[in-house]
N, C-alpha and C positions, 0 to 999 in steps of 0.2 A: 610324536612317538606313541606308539601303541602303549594303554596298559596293561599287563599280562594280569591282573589282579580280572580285566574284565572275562567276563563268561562266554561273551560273545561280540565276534570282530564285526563289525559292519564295514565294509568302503566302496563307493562307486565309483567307477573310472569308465567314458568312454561309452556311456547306455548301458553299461552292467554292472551289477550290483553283486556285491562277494559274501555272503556269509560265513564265518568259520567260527566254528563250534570252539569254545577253549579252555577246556578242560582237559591236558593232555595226561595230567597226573591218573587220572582216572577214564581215558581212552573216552572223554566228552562224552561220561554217562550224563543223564538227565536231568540233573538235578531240578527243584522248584525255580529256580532263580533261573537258568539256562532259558527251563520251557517257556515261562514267562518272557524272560530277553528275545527268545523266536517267536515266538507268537506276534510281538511286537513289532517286531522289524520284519517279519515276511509281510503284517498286514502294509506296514508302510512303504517298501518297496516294492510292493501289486500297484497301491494307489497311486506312485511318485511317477507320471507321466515322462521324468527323463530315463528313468531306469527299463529297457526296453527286452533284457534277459535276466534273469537269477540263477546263479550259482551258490549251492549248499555245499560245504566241503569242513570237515575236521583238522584241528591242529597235533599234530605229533602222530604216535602208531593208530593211530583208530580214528575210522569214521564217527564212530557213535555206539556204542555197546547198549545204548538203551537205557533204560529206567535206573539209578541209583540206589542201589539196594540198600546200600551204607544205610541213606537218609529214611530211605522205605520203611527199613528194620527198625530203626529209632525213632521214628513217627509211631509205627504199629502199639511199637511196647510203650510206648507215651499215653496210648488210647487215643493220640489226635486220629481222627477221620478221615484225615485230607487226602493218603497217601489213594483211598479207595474211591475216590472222587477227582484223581489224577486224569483218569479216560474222557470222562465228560468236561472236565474244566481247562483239561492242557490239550489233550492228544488230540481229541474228536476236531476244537476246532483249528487245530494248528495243520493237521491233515488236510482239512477243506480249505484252508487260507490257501496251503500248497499245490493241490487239486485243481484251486476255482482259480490260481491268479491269470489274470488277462495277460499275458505273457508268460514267454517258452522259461522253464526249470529244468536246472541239471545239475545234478549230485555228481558233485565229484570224490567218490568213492575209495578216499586213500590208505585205509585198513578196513578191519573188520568191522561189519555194519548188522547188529544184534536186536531184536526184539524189536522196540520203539526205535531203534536206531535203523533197522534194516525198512519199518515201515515209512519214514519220514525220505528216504530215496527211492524206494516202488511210487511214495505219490508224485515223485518228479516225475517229468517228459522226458529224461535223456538220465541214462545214469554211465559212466563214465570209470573203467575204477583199475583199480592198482593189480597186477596181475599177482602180487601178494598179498591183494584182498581176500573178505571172505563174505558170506551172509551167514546166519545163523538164525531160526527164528525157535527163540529158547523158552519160549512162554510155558510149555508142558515141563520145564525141566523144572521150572518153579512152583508148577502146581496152577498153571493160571493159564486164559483162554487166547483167544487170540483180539489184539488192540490196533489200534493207531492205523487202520481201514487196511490192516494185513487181508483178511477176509474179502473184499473186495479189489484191492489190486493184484493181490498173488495172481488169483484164479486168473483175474483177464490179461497178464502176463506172461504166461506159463501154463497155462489148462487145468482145469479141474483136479484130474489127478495126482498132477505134477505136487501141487500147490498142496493136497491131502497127504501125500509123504512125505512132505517138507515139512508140515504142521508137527507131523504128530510125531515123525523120528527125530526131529530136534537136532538132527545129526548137521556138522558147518558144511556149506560149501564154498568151494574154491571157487577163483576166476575163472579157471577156465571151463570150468561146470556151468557158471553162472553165464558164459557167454553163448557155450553149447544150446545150453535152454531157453536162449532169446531173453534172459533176466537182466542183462546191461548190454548197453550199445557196441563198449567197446571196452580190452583192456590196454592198459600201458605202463612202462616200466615206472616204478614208484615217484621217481623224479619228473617224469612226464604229464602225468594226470591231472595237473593242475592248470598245468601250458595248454595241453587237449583241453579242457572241459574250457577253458578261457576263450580259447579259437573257437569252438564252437558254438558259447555266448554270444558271441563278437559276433561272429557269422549270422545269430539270428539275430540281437542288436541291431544289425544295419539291414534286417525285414521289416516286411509287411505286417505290423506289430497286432493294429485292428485284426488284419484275416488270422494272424496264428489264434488269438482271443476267439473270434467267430468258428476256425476251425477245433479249437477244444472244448468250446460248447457243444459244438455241431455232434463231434464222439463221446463224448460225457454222457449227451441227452441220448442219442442214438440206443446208444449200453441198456437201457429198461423200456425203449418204447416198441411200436410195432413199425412196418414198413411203414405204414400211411404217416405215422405221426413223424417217423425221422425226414420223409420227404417235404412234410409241410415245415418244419422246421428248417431245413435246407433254405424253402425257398424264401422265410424270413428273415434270416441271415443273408443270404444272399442279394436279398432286397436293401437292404441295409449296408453291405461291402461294397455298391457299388456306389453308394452315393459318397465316397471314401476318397479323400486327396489322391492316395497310393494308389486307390483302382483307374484313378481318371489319367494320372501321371502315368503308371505303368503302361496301359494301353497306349497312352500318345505315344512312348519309348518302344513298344516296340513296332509298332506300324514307321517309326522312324528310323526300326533298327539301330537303337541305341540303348544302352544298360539304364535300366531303370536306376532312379535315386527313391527310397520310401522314407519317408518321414516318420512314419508309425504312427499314421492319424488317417 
């Protein structure tokens, strides 16, 4: 049996790995203790070779609201430091842990998804979310910039512009805004979104685990180089995926016209 005292659920079933945020009292703000429990278990199920998708998803009304201001406010006036040292010691590389892991991520998006909250499902690959979700990126409402590689996935999300009135009017959006503007994959009725973002683990679960890995490098790296350099990199990946269980099976399957099986190796 789960303990609800924990901050953060971990369970694998089946090649996919479930995170949920569980803080419901406080719509799974960030506390210290949280970031650190994700930090920890997104690095360990990247490296966990049975784990072959990840799913991020909140407990109760909210995805994730973000930073904990409660704890923020009482750090501040303590004089501890830590609270201003959150970016680079929690967010920065919890974002990249999410970014870089060698397998497909999906937020499943079941409230409101705010500040550090709404950044921590932009660095997923699939975001998934309740059609009585929202985003909100509230950083300007508190007086403070943009974190948690907002600045970098909004834009290549949603376009430069887009991504500049979403900053700085602070103002929520809805689902179906958010689906309008290509910001989530998909939405679904609140009871649904977890079933969806599940099938859709599951679905990339039983891929081609190496090529997804080669294929998010492949656009990651792509993102800051020039043509020459994303082609040379194409072709070092591709040198690489072909010496690949998956690539040599797949091809036999289908010149035999039958459904490939991948391993993820």
């Amino acid at each position: 049996m789960t303990d609800p005292a924990e901050v953060l659920i971990v369970e694998r079933a089946d090649g996919v790995a479930t995170l949920t945020m569980n803080r419901p009292e406080s719509m799974n703000s960030l506390s210290v203790a949280l970031k650190e429990s994700l930090l920890e278990a997104v690095r360990d199920v990247a490296a966990d070779p049975a784990v072959r998708a990840i799913v991020l998803t909140g407990n109760g009304r909210g995805f994730c609201v973000g930073q904990d201001l409660r704890e923020h406010v009482a750090l501040l006036e303590a004089n501890d430091p830590s609270p201003l040292e959150t970016v680079t010691r929690h967010y920065n590389p919890l974002v990249l842990a999410l970014a870089h892991a060698p397998k497909p991520t999906v937020a499943a998006v079941n409230g409101m998804a705010a500040g550090a909250g709404a950044g921590l499902a932009f660095a997923c690959d699939f975001r998934i979310a309740s059609n009585q979700a929202g985003f909100l990126l509230a950083f300007a409402n508190v007086g403070l910039t943009l974190d948690s590689g907002v600045s970098w996935t909004l834009p290549r999300l949603i376009g430069q512009a887009r991504a500049t009135a979403l900053a700085l009017l602070a103002e929520p959006i809805p689902a179906d805004a958010a689906l309008e503007m290509g910001l989530v994959n998909a939405i679904a009725e609140p009871e649904h979104v977890g079933p969806t973002a599940h099938e859709l683990a599951a679905r990339l679960a039983a891929g081609p685990t190496a090529a997804y890995a080669a294929i998010k490098e492949s656009i990651a790296f792509a993102a800051s180089s020039t043509l020459e350099e994303a082609l040379a990199k194409e072709g070092e990946l591709q040198r690489a995926m072909g010496q690949t269980a998956d690539h040599r099976n797949a091809t036999a399957a289908f010149v035999g016209k039958q459904k490939p099986v991948f391993e993820g190796r």
